[in-house]
Every structure is written in C-alpha cells, then in structure tokens.
N, C-alpha and C positions, 0 to 999 in steps of 0.2 A: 502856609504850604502852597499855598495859589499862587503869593505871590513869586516863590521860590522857583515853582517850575515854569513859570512865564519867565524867569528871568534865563534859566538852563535854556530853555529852548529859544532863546534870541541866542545865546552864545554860541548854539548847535549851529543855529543857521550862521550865522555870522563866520562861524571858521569854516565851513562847507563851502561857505562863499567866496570864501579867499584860496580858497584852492580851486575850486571851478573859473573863479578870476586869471590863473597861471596860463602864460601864455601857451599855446598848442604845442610850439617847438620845440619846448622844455623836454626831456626826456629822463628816463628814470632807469639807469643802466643797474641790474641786481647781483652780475657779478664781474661788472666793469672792466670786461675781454674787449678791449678794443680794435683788434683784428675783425673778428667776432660783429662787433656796434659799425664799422666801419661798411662790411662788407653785407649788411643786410639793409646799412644804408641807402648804400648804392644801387643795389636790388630795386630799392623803394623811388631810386631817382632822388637820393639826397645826398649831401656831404654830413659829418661828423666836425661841431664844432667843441670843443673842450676849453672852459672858462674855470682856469685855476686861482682859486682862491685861499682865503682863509680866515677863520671868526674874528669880526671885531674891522674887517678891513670895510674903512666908510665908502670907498668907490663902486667896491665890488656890493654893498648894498644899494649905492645908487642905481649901479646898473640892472640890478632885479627890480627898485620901486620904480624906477622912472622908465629904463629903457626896455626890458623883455616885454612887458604890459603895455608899451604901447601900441596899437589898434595897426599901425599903420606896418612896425617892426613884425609885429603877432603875422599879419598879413603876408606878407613878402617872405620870412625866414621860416612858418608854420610849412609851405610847399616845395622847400628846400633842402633844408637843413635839420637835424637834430641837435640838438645843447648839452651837452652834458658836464656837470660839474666835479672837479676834485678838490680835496685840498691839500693844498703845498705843505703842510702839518700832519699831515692825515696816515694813518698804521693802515690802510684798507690795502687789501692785493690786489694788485691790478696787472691787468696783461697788458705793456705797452703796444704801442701800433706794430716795430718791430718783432713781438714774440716774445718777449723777455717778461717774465714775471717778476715785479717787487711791487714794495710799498708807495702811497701817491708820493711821501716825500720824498722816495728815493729817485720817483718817478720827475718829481717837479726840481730837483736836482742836478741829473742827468739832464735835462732842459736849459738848466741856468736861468730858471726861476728864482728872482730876489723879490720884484713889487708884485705889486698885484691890484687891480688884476690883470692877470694875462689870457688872452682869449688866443687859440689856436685853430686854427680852422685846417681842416683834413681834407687832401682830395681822395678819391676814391684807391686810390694804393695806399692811402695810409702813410701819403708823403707830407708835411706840410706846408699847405699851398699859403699860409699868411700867418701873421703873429701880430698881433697889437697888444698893446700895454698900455692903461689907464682907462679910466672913464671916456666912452664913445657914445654921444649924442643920438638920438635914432637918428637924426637924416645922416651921419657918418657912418654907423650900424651898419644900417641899409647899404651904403654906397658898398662897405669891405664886402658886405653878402655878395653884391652884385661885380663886384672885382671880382670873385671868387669863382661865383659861377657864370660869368660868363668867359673863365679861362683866362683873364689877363696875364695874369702870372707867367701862367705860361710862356706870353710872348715877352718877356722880359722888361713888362711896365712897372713902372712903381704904384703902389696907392696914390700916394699922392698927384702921379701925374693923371692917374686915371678919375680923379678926385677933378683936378683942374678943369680936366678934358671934358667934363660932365658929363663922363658915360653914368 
C-alpha cells in the first residue's frame, strides 16, 4: 500500500510538471472567439498566433517537444504573442478572425490548410501578418516572431529577406 502511493504520487508530481513545464505563451482559448482572443491581445500588447494542426502529425509535435519549450522561444514569444491551437479535423465552433462562425475544419479549409503544421500569426485587426508551413527551429521561430512584431510585413519584406538581412 506504501508502496502504491509512493508510486501515485511521483506520477502526480510528474504530470503537474509537465504542465508547469508549458511554455508561458501558450494560451488556452475556452470558447475560441477569435475577434474576441485577438482584441484582448492587443489590449495586452500582444499579437495572436494560431498553430493548426492535427493528431498524429509528427511536425507539429516536434514543434511543442522541441520548439515552444525552448527557454530562449518561451522568452522572447511569452511577451508578445499568444499561441493558440486548432485542429484542421476538429467539430469545435470557432469564431473566425472575420466574424463568421463555423467548425475549425471548416475553419482550416476556408484557409487552404492541407500540411501541417501551419502556424498563422495575427496582427492586431485580425489581418494575417505571416503564415509558415512545417517545422521552425527556435532561432527561425524567433526570427518570424521578430518579422512580426517589428512590422516588416508591413513594409513589403519577405521572411526570408528579413531572415538574410539579420534583423
């Protein structure tokens, strides 16, 4: 019996810690109004990024073991940005950025989501300022973040050349 709940209580700890593990930016949208997740964002001085996925895709768990958890990602994207996750599969109702209410896959459709993952990054009207596709490395992460916010888009640069350019 001793041994039993020595054992329960390593596992308690153990899953408690894997979620106080998650990085800061993560966010946990409860009825995934994205007008709504957007605009309280920005309140906060963040942008809204959306990382669509789906069970079983090995990228898009890469990018939660390897890339959200990194120390350096955690840092930079926690005082930014918010994360939020859908899936391209998924029956949940969601208020797109637009207004429009449907399902995420009707949602990740209207998008012209096929791979995944696709990560979408929102500027503060709920336009979208970037879209990547596949597994991103934290120091490439970081760069899109830092494309993001510091408005490149705007001025009509590409990732890539802002990538070069080592902003």
């Amino acid at each position: 019996m001793k041994k039993t709940l020595i054992l329960l209580a390593a596992v308690c700890c153990f899953v408690l810690g894997m979620r106080d593990g998650q990085a800061a930016f993560i966010g946990e949208s409860l009825d995934f109004d994205l007008p709504t997740e957007i605009a309280d964002a920005a309140e906060a001085g963040k942008r809204v990024v959306v990382m669509f996925h789906y069970s079983g895709c090995p990228f898009c768990s890469k990018m939660r073991a390897r890339v959200f958890p990194d120390p350096a990602v955690d840092a930079y994207y926690s005082d930014k940005f918010v994360l939020l996750e859908s899936n391209i599969k998924g029956d949940l109702e969601i208020t797109s950025p637009d207004g429009k209410g449907m399902s995420e896959k009707a949602w990740a459709t209207e998008l012209r989501i096929r791979a995944t993952p696709v990560i979408i990054f929102f500027d503060t009207d709920g336009k979208q300022a970037l879209r990547i596709t596949g597994y991103f490395p934290p120091e490439r992460f970081i760069a899109a973040g830092r494309y993001v916010h510091s408005g490149a888009y705007k001025e009509g640069i590409s990732l890539a050349r802002f990538m070069r350019d080592g902003r």
